[in-house]
N, C-alpha and C positions, 0 to 999 in steps of 0.2 A: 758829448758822449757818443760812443763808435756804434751803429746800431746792431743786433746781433741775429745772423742769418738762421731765418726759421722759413717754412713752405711758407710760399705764397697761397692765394687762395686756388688758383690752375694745377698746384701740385701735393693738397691733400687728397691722403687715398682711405674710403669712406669704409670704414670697419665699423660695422655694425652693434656688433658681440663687445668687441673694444668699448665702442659710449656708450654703450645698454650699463656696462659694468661702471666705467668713470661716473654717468649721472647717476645710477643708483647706489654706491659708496659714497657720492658726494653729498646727496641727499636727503641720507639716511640719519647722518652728522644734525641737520638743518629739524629733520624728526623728530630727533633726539632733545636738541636743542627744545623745543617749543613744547613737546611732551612735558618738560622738567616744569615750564615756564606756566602753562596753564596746570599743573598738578599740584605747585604749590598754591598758586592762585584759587583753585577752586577748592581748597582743602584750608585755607588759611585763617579761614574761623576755628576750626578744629585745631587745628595745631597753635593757633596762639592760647587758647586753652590748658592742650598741653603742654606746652613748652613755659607759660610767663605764668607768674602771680601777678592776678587782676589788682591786687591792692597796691602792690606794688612801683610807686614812681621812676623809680630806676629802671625796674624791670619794662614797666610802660613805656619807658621811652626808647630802652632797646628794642623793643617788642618795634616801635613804629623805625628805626633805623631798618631793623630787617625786612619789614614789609614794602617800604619805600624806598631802600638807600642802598642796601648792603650789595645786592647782585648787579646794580643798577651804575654802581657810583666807581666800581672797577675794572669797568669792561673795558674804555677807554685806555687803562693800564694796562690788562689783556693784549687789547691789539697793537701798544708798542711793543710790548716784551714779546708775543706772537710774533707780531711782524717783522722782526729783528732775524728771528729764529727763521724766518720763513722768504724770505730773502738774502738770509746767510746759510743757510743747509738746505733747505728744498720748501717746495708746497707741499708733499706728501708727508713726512715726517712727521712736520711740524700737527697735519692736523692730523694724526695719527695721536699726537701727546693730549692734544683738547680733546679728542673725542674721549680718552681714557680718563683724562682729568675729570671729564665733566660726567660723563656716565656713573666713575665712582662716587663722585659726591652726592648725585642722585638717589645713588642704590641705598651708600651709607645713613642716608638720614632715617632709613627705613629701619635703620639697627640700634639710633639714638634712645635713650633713656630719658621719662617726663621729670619735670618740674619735681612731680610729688616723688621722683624716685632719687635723682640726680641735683636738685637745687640749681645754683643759678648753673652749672657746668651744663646742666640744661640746653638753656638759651643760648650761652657761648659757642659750643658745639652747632647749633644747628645755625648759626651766623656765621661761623668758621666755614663750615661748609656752603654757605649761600658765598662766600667771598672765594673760594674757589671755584664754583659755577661760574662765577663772573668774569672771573679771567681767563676762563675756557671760552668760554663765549665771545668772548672779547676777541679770541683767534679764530673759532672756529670759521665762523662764515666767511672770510676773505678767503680763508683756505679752500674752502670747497667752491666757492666761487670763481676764485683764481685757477683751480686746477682745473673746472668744467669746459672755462673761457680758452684756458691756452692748448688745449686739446680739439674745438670746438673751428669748423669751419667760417669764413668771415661771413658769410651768408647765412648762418644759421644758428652763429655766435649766442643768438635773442632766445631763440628757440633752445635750446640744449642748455640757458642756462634758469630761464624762466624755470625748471620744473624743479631748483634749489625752495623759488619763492613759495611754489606750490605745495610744496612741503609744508610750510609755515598751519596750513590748513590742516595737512595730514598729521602734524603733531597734535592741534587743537582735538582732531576726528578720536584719537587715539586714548588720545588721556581720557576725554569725554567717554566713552567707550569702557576702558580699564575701569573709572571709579564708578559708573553704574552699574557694573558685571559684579564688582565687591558689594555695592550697597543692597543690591537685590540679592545678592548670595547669603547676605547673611543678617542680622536684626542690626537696628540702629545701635544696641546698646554694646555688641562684638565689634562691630566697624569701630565706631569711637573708640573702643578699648586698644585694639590691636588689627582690624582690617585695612586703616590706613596706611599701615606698612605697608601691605602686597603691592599696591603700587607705583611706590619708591621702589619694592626689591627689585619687581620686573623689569626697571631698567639695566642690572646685572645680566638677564638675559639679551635685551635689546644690543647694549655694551657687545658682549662677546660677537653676537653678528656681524654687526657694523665695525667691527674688528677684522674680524675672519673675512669680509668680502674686501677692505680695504688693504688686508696684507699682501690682496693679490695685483695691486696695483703698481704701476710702475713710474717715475718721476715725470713732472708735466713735459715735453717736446719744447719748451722755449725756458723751461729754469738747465735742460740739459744740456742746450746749444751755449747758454751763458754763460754755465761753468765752464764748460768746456775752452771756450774761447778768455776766459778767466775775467769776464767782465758783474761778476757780483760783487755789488756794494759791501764795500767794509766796514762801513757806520748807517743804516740804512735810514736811522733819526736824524742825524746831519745832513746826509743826501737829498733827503722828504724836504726838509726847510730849505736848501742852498741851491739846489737843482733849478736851472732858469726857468720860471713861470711855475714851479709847480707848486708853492703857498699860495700860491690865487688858486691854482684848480684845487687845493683842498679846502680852501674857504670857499668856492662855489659848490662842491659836494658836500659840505657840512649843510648850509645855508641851503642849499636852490634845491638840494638831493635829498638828500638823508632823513631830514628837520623833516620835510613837505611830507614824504609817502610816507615816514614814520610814524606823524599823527594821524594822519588816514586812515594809516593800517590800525593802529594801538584806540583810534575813534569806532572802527565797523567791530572793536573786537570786544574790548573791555567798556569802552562809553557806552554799547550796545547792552553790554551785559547788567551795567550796575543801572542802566535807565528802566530796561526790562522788571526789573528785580526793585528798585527805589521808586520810581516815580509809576511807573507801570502796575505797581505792583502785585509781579507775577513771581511763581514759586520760582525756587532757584532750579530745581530738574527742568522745570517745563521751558522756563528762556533758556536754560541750555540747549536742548533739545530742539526748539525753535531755532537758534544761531546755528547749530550742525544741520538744519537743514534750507536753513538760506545758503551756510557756507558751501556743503556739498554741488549746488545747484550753483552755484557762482565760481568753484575752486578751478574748471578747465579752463575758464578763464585768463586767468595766472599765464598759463601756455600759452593761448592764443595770443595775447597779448605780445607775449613775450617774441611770438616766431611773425607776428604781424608791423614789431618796430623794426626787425630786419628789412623789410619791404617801402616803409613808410618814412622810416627813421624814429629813433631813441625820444628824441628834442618834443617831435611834434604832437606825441601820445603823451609823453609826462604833461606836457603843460595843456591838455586838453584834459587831460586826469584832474589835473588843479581846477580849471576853470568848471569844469561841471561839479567837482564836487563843492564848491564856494556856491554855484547853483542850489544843490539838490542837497544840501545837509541837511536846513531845516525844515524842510518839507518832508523828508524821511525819518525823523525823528517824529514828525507830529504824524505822521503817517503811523509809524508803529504806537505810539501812545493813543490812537485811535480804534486801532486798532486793536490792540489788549486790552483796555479801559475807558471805552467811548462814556462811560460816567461821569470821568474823569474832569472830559474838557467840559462837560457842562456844567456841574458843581463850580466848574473854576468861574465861569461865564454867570450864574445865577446869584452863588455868594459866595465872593470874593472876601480871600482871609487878611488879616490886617494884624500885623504883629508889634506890640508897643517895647520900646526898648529904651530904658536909660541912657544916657552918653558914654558913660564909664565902661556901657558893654566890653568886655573883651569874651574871643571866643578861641579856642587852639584847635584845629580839626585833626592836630597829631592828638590830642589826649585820650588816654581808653576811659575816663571817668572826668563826668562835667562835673561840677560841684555843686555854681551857681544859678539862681532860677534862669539867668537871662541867656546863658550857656546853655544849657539844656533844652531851652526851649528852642534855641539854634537848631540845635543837633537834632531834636527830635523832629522838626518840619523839613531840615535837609535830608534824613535818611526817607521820612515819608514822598521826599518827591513832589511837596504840595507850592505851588506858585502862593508868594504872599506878596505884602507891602509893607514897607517898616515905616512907622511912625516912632517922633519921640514921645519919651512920658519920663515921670520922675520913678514910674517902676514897671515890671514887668508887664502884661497883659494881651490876651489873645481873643480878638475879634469875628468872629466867623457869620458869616451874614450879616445879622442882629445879635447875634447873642456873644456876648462878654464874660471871656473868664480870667479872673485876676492871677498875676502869680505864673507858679506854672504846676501841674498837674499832671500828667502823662494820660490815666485814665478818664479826667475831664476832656483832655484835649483832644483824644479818640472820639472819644463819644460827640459830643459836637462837629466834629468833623464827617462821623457818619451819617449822623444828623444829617449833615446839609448836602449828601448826597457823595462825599467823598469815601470810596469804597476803603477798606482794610484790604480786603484782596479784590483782584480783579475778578469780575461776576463772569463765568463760565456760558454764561445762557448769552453774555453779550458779544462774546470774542470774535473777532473774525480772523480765524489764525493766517490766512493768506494774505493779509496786508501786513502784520509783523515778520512771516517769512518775507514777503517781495520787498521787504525793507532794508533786512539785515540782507538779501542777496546784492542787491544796489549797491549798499555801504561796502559789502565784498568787493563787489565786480567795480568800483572806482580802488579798492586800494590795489585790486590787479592792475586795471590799468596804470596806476603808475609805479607799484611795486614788480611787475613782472618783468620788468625790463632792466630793472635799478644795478644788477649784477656784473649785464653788459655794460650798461654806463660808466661804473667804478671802474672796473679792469680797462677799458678802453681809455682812459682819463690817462691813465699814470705806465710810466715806464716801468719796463721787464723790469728792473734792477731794484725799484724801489717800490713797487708794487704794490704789495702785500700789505708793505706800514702806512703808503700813502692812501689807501683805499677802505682800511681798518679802522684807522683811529676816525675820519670825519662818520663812516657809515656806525660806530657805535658810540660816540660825544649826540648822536642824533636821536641815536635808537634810542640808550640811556637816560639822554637827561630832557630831550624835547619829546620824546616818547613815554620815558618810564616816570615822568611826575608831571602826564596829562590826567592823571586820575584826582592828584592832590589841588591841582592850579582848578581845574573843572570843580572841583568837588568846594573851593578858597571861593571861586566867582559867584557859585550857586548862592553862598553860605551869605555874602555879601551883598547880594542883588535882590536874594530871594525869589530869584526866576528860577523854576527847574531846568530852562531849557536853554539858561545863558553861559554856561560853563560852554556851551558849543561853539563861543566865539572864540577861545585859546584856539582847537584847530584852524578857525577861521583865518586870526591872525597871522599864525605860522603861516599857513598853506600860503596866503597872500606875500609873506614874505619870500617863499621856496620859490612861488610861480616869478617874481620882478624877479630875482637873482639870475632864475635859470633861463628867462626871457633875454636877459641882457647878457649876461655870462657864458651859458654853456654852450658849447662847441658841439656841434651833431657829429656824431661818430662812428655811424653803423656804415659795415664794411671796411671799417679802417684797418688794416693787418696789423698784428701786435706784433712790438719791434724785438 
């Protein structure tokens, strides 16, 4: 392949005004992005309410496809079909079509019709439109990624692309923000009815913005010189696989890249939140609000990171990310469980629970309704968060210090459990909130370290021509499926270990796996000029 003449790094001429506008259209997209992402997230008891009948098996199991699968499972598809687009007609275009795509289906779900109104076209509907987020998604970020990169000088490449990842934050800050502005505007019983829309609708307004700053945009400096010189790939999927060496570099950016800072990140954000919230357990506004202010206080990070692998290199900050964070998970999770419910660990430490289980047990952590006693009794000590011990027996039974309750109970099982010193909510009089924020800030500030640089990595990896698909599919096969069912596999380990705090070995694993690949595999790349 002929390489295609773009400025060396001696003859970029540094406009200001120009990358003020390229990062913050690029950005904006990434905003947008994560806005959508934690809005259904933190609203999804709600809406599965409205949307599914609880009795309903059918319904129940779409209900768990949408919560788990649906946005998750097509992004992958997204970034071929993207990337096709975005290698054969431009990088601006292309994420011109995702941001439209994806802002709409945001907005629309704000206009959807419930369960009681619409029957199943209900659920249909608002799955339809998660499977078109997904394929927006699925394009969006190479796009903005790529365009920030190939505008972006080789020396500052880290820097100018780091504040895509930093975004990530600003969406979280944003939605957080939007759904407390509605919940305090108006009574619980208005929000449930109809306040959850407004913040679906307002991303119609967000949409139009990140519109109107991006139409002023003009095509990246290295998709312009390639057309130009008529060197854009005609098949970019064919290209991606046949192109010499470059299947290994996307099995090392799947593997050593993607995989690693994607449970990181999807660990400091949602394992933060449902540990806070489950095992902690703290209200859901107050760990929100505790995460938006470790996040905030860890989000410059993102940047710094990002314009410090320029200096250092890309290589040596990712795999210093892995290794401290293989460090410091455990100790930061019992840090913040200390910190919110220092009751917590002592109840665990004085009487220790003992759960008897028949052999036949089976337990499905997709179900929205357990049946049997021995299911239930599952489900009810995983959502509580409480560390136990399984024994067998020929039937159910639950052990809590001394005291034995047969079967299973829900209001026996509380109560014994308060008993023995295991709080229902975390006691307010014992909190120290500065060790749950210095916790969630760490857990941030490791997935900056290795997320804030992750954008130069990609675009640097893969050639002008193939770019886009080469960089798309391994960073969202990563994001999606070793990121978006760390909630399920965490939440499958707990259920089976009975540990609250062993589900934290999925990141572990992964991460060990990201750190050997990218240890032996990845190529340092900062200052490399993009061909």
């Amino acid at each position: 392949m002929t390489s295609t003449a773009v400025p060396a790094a001696s003859e970029y001429v540094v406009d200001p005004k120009r990358d003020r506008l390229v990062i913050t259209a690029s950005a904006l997209g990434t905003v947008f992005e994560w806005y959508d992402f934690f809005l259904y997230g933190i609203l999804a008891a709600l809406l599965g309410k409205l949307f599914f009948p609880a009795d309903n098996p059918t319904a129940a199991t779409l209900a768990s496809l949408a919560a788990f699968g649906a946005g998750f499972g097509v992004r992958p598809l997204g970034a071929l079909l993207f990337g096709w687009f975005g290698d054969r007609v431009g990088r601006k275009y292309t994420f011109l079509i995702t941001i439209t795509l994806m802002g709409g289906a945001t907005g629309a779900i704000g206009f959807l019709p419930s369960f009681a109104t619409a029957g199943l076209w209900a659920p249909a509907l608002l799955v339809g439109l998660r499977l078109i987020q997904g394929l927006a998604l699925g394009g969006e970020y190479g796009g903005a990624a790529i365009y920030v990169a190939e505008h972006a000088p080789p020396y500052k490449r880290g820097q100018y692309t780091s504040w895509i990842q930093v975004s990530v934050v600003g969406g979280f800050l944003l939605c957080l923000i939007m759904v407390l502005i509605c919940r305090h505007a108006m009574d619980s019983a208005s929000f449930d009815a109809w306040g959850w829309r407004v913040p679906f609708l307002a991303s119609f307004v967000m949409l139009a913005i990140s519109l109107y700053i991006r139409l002023k945009l003009s095509e990246s400096p290295v998709f312009k010189a390639m057309k130009e010189a008529g060197q854009t790939s005609r098949n970019p999927f064919k290209d991606s696989l046949t192109y010499p060496g470059n299947l290994k570099k996307v099995m090392v950016a799947l593997f050593g890249v993607a995989a690693g800072l994607t449970v990181i990140y999807y660990t400091s954000q949602f394992g933060t939140l449902y540990f806070l919230q489950g095992t902690a357990r703290v209200g859901e506004e107050e760990a929100l609000l505790y995460m938006a202010a470790g996040a905030m206080i860890a989000a410059p990070l993102y940047v710094g990171f990002g314009a410090l692998s320029d200096r250092v290199g890309r290589k040596k900050l990712l795999l210093l990310g892995y290794a401290l964070t293989l460090v410091l998970l455990f100790p930061m999770f019992h840090l913040m469980a200390d910190g919110a419910n220092p009751a917590l660990g002592r109840a665990t430490a004085s009487s220790p629970v003992t759960l008897q289980l028949p052999a036949d047990c089976e337990f499905n952590v997709f179900a929205s309704k357990h049946t049997t006693p021995c299911s239930q009794a599952l489900n009810y000590l995983s959502k509580r968060g409480v560390s136990y011990r399984k024994a067998d027996a020929a039937d159910v039974a639950l052990t809590v210090g001394k005291q034995r309750i047969a079967g299973f109970d829900q209001a026996s099982y509380t109560a014994a459990l308060v008993a023995a010193g295991y709080p229902d909510k975390a006691d307010p009089a014992e909190k120290q909130p500065w060790k749950i924020i210095l916790a969630v800030a760490v857990m941030v500030a490791l997935s900056a370290m290795t997320y804030g640089q992750v954008a130069a990595i990609l675009v640097e990896m893969f050639p002008a021509r193939i770019r886009y698909t080469s960089m798309s599919v391994p960073y969202h096969i990563g994001s999606g499926y070793f990121g978006g069912f760390l909630p399920l596999i965490s939440q499958y380990i707990v259920v089976r270990t009975g540990d609250a705090y062993a589900g934290l070995w999925y990141t572990i694993a992964v991460v060990v796996l990201a750190f050997v690949v990218s240890a032996v595999w990845l190529t340092e790349t900062h200052h490399k000029p993009l061909d």
